[in-house]
N, C-alpha and C positions, 0 to 999 in steps of 0.2 A: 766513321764519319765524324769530322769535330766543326766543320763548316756547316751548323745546325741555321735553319732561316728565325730570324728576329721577331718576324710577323706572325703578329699571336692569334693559335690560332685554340680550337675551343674541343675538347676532350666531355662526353655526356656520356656518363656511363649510367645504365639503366640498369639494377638491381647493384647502385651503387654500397647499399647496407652487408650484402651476404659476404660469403667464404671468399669466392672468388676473386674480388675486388681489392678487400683487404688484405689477403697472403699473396696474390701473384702481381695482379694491376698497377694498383698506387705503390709497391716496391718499384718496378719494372718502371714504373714510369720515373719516378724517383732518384732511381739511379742514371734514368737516360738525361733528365734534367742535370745531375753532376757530374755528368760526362760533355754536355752542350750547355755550357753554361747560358750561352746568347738566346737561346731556346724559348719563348715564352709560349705557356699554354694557360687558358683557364680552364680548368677544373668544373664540372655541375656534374654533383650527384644526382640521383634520383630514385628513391627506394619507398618500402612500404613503412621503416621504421621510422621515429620521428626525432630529428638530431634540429636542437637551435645552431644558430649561427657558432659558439663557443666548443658545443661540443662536435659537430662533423672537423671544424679545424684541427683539433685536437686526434679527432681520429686518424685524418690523413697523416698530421703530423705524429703519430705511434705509426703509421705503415709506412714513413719515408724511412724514418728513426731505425728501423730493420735491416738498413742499405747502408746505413749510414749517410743518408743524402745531405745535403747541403747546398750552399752558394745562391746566387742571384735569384739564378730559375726558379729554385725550390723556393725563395722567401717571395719571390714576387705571385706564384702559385698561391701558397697559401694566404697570401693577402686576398687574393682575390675569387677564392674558390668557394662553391654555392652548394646549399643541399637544399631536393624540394621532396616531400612527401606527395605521392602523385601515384594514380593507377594508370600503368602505362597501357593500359586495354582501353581505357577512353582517350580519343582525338580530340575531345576538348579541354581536357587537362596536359596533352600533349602540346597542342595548339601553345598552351602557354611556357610549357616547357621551354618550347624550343624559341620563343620571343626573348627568355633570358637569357640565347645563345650567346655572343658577341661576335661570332665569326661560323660561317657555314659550320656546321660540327661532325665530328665523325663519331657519331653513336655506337659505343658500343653495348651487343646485349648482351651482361653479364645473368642471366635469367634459364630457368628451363625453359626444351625447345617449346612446350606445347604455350607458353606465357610469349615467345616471342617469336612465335604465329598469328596472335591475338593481337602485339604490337604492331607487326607490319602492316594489318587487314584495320587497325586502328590510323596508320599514316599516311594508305592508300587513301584519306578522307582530308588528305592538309595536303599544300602545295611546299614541300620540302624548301627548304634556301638552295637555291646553286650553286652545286661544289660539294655539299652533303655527300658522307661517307659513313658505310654500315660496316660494322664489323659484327660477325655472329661466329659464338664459340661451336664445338661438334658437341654432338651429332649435327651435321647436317641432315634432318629428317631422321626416319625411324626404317625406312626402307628406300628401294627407287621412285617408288610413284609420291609418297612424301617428297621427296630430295627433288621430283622435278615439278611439284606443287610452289613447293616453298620457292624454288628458283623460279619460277614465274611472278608469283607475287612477289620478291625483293625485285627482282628485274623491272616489275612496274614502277619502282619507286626511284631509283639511279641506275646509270648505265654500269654493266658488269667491271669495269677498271675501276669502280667506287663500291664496289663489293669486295669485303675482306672476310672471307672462310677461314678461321682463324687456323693454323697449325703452327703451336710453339714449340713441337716437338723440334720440326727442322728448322732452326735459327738460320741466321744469314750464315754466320760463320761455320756451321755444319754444313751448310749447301757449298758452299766454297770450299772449304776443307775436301770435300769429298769429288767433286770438278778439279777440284787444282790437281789433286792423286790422278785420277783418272786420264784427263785432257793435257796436262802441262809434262807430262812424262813418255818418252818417245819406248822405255821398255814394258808398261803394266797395260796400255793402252789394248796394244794387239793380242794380246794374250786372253782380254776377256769379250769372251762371244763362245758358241757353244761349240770350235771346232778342241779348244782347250779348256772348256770349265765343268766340272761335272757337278758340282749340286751350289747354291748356295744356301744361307741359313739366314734369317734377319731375325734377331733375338732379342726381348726385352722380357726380363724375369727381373724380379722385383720381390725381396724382404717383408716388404711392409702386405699388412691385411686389408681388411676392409676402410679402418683409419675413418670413422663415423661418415662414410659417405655410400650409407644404403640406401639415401631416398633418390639418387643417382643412377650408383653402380649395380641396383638389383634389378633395374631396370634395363640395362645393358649389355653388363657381362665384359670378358674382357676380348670377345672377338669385334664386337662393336667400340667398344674405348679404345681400343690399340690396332688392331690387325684394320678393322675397316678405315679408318680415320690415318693412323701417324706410319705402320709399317708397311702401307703401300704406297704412300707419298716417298717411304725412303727408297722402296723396289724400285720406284721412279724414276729416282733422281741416279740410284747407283746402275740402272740400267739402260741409259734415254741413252741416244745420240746425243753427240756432239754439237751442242746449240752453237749459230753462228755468232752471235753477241750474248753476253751475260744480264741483257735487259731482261722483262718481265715478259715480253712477248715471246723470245724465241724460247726462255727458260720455259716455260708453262708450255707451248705447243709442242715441245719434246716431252716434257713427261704425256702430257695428252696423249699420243701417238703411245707410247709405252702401255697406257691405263687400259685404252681402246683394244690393245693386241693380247690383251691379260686376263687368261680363263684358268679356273679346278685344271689340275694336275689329271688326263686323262676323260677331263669332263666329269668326274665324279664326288659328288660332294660326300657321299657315304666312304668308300675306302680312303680318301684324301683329306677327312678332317676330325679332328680329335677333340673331347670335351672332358673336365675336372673340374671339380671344385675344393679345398682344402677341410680336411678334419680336421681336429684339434691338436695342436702339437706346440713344439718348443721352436722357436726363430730368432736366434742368436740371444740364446736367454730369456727370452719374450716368452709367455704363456698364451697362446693363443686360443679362443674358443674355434669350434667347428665352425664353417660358413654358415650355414641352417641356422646358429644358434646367436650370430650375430645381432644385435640389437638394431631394428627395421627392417629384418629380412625376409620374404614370404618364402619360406623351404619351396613350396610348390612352385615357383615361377622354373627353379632348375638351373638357376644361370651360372654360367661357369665360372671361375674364378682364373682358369688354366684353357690354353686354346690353341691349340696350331694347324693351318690348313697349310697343302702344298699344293703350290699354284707354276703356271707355266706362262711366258712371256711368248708369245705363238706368233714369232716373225722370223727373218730371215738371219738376224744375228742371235738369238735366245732361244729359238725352236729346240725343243727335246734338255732344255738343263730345269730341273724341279727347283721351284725356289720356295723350302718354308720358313713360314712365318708363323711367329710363336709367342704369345704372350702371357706370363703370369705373374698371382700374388703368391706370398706365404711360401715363397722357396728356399731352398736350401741358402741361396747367396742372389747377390749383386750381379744381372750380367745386361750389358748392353749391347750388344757389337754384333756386326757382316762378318760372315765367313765366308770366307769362296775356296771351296773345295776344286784345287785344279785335278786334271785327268793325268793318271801313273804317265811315267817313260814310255815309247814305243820298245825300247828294249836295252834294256839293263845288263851288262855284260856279268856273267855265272859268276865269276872270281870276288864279287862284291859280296861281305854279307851283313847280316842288317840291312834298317833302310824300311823301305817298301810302306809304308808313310806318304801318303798324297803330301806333296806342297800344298800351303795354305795359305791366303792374304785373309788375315784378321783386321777389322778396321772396329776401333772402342768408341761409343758414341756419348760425349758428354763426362769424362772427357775426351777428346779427340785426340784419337793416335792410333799407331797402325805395327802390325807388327806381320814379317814376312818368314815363315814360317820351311825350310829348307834340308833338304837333306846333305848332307856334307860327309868329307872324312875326318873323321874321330882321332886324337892324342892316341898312340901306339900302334897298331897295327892299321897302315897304311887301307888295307881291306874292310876294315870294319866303316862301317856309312852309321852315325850319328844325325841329332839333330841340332841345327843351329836355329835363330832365331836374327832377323836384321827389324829395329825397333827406330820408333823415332814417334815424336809429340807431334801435333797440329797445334800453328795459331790457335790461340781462345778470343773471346768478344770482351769486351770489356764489359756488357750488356750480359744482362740476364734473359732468359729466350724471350719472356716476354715485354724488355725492356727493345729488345729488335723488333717484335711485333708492332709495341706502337709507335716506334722509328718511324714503320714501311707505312702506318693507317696516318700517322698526322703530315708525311709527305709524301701522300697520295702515290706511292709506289705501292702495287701489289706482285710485287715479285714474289713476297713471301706467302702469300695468299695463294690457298685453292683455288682456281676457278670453278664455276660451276657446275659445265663439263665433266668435268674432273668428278668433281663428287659425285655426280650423278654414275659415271664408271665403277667406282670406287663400291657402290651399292649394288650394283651388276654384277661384280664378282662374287660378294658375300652373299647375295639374296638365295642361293641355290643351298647354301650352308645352313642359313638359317632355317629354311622351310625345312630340311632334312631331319636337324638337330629340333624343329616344333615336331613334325609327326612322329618323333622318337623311335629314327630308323638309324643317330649314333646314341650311343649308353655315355650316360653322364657316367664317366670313373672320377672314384676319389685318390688323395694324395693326402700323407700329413703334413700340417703347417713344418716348416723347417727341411722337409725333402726337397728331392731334385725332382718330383713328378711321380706320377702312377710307376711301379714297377713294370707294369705289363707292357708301356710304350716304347718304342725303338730308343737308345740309349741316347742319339746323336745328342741333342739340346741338353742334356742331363750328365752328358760327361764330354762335353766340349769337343765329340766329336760326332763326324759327318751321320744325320738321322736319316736322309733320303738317298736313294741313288738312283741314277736316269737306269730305265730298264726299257726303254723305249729303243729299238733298230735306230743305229743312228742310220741317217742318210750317205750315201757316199762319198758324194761332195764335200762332208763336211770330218770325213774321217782323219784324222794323224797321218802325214806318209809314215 
């Protein structure tokens, strides 16, 4: 989008001093400024640290400096962007807050969830400006009865299309990217639903360790950071129906309908979900200490570092295909990507040999590209069945994910946004994991830093092939002729 609107409007970020703001936000924003030149925002920070006028400039200007930002937008920005040292738990230092607005604002809360609960219950007590828009990072909540607390109280404050549940995992251009595959191609379309797919895999494993964020992730774990929050929004979007426009409405009521039909793999959170945490080991050179031994860690919370539950889409097009979802730190490598494991030939004529290898659509996320995964005949004897591979890139964004983020929050598009709803699903699925994984009816196994995961777990996610398989009767209806 380069047809960015003129009319400026006003950006409040609330725990504008911390991590958050400075390594993803003010880049993200940044960049989106020198991409729309025409774009005008003003900027108010808001944090507990105390910056003059000379030095919060200066900050922003080191986090634009990271993008390399420039031009109009950016100078006119930092002429005019404010910091106030303010406890956003009182309404009347809020009160004044938002009087230095310029333009309705779209707050966002760059804060822990329990500090912007305290906010929200602080502006339940002020009459917001009109057109006011919240952006709140995940967790949404700590469970479901949280997730549908907090969604009552933001709902009392704007109407749910001025609520933005942040997820920068799925950028605009990943959601498209992965629509345009799906919907724009008259051969992959029909082929996925469960009379041809037998498992799929949603994967994000991850290099890096703890990366000084224990007073966070010890609190979380990575079935809550990843599997609750970003790789059921992807299950979502890689398994919704066919929405009839690309607006925010029919986008979001398709995944809905998705989230709503989305239980444990046989209803069991005990055999269907796995827990790790990494020991000490080596990661691409790196010396890494044990989790436990991490600096802010309390060993006794137990929280995993390693996670995969398998989950089932329970409708008429996804009934009986296992879909896991798997997220870790301190792994062997880099892996991002959907697998979808199709179902063998109905029958393979004897004379072939080799082969016998599921096809596979591979889709890499960030960067985006996809690769199709085939059995073929092999250089020399006509018989022998090899494998090929058919490869190809996805558009990229010019935007950082969360330079897309606050695209959708400053022009009041929340296509990219959670809804509610949504979250509130999203906690419904996991909550049966978690109570299991509390009364310690699964065993925390360990892995060392630099592995592919516990040896004792099913190999699929660890050597990039298939970890589940449907052992469920399929129905008739939906057999192979």
């Amino acid at each position: 989008m380069t047809n960015a609107p003129t009319e400026s409007a006003t950006l409040l970020i609330l725990g504008a001093s911390g991590d958050l703001a400075a390594r993803l936000l003010m880049p993200g924003l940044g960049g989106l400024l020198t991409h729309e030149s025409e774009r005008r925002v003003q900027l108010v920070g808001a944090g507990t640290e105390e910056f003059d006028e000379n030095a919060w400039r200066a900050h922003v200007a080191e986090a634009f400096e990271s993008v390399e930002a420039s031009g109009p937008a950016v100078e006119a920005l930092l002429e005019s962007t404010i910091y106030r040292t303010v406890d956003v738990t009182d309404a009347e230092q809020m009160r004044a807050l938002l009087g230095e607005c310029t333009a309705p604002p779209s707050i966002y809360f760059a804060l822990p969830p329990a500090i912007t609960a305290k906010c929200c219950a602080a502006l339940a007590e002020l009459d917001l400006p009109e057109g006011t828009a919240l952006a709140l990072e995940k967790p949404f909540g700590t469970d479901l009865a949280t997730a549908e607390k907090l969604n009552r109280e933001v709902l009392a404050l704007v109407p749910e299309d001025q609520v933005h549940r942040v997820d920068h995992f799925l950028g605009r251009s990943t959601v498209l990217n992965l629509l345009g595959l799906r919907f724009a191609n008259r051969l992959i379309e029909p082929m996925l639903n469960n009379t041809h797919v037998e498992s799929i895999e949603i994967v994000y494993d991850e290099e890096l360790g703890l990366e000084n964020r224990a007073r966070y992730y010890d609190h979380a774990g990575a079935l809550v950071d990843m599997i609750q929050s970003h790789l059921l929004q992807v299950m979502a979007v890689l398994t919704m129906n066919a929405p009839a426009t690309l607006t925010a409405a029919d986008l979001r009521d398709e995944k809905g309908l998705v989230l709503r039909a989305t239980r444990l793999w046989e209803g069991d959170p005990v055999a269907n979900s796995r827990r790790a945490r990494y020991e000490a080991g080596t990661v691409d050179g790196r010396e890494l200490p044990a989790y436990a031994s991490e600096e802010g860690v309390d060993p006794s919370l137990e929280t995993e570092t390693l996670a995969e539950v398998v989950v089932e889409v329970a409708n008429w097009r996804w009934a009986g295909v296992p879909i896991l979802l798997r997220s870790g730190k301190a792994l062997a490598s880099r892996r991002r990507e959907i697998v979808i494991t199709f179902r063998p030939p109905a029958h393979v004529p004897a004379e072939f040999v080799g082969g016998g290898t599921p096809d596979r659509l591979r889709i890499a996320i960030s960067p985006d590209e996809m690769s199709l995964e085939l059995n073929v005949n092999g250089p020399g004897d006509a018989y022998d069945l090899g494998r090929a591979a058919l490869h190809a890139e996805f558009g990229s964004s010019d935007l950082t994910a969360y330079g897309e983020v606050l695209s959708g929050i400053l022009d009041d598009d929340p296509t990219l946004s959670v809804r509610g709803d949504t979250a509130e699903q999203c906690w419904r699925i996991v909550d049966p994991v978690i109570a299991a994984w509390n009364a310690g009816d699964v065993e925390l196994d360990t892995y060392p830093a630099g592995s592919a995961g516990p040896e004792s777990w099913p190999a699929g996610a660890r050597q990039n092939e298939p970890a589940v398989r449907a052992e469920k009767t399929e129905p008739a209806a939906q057999r192979p002729e």
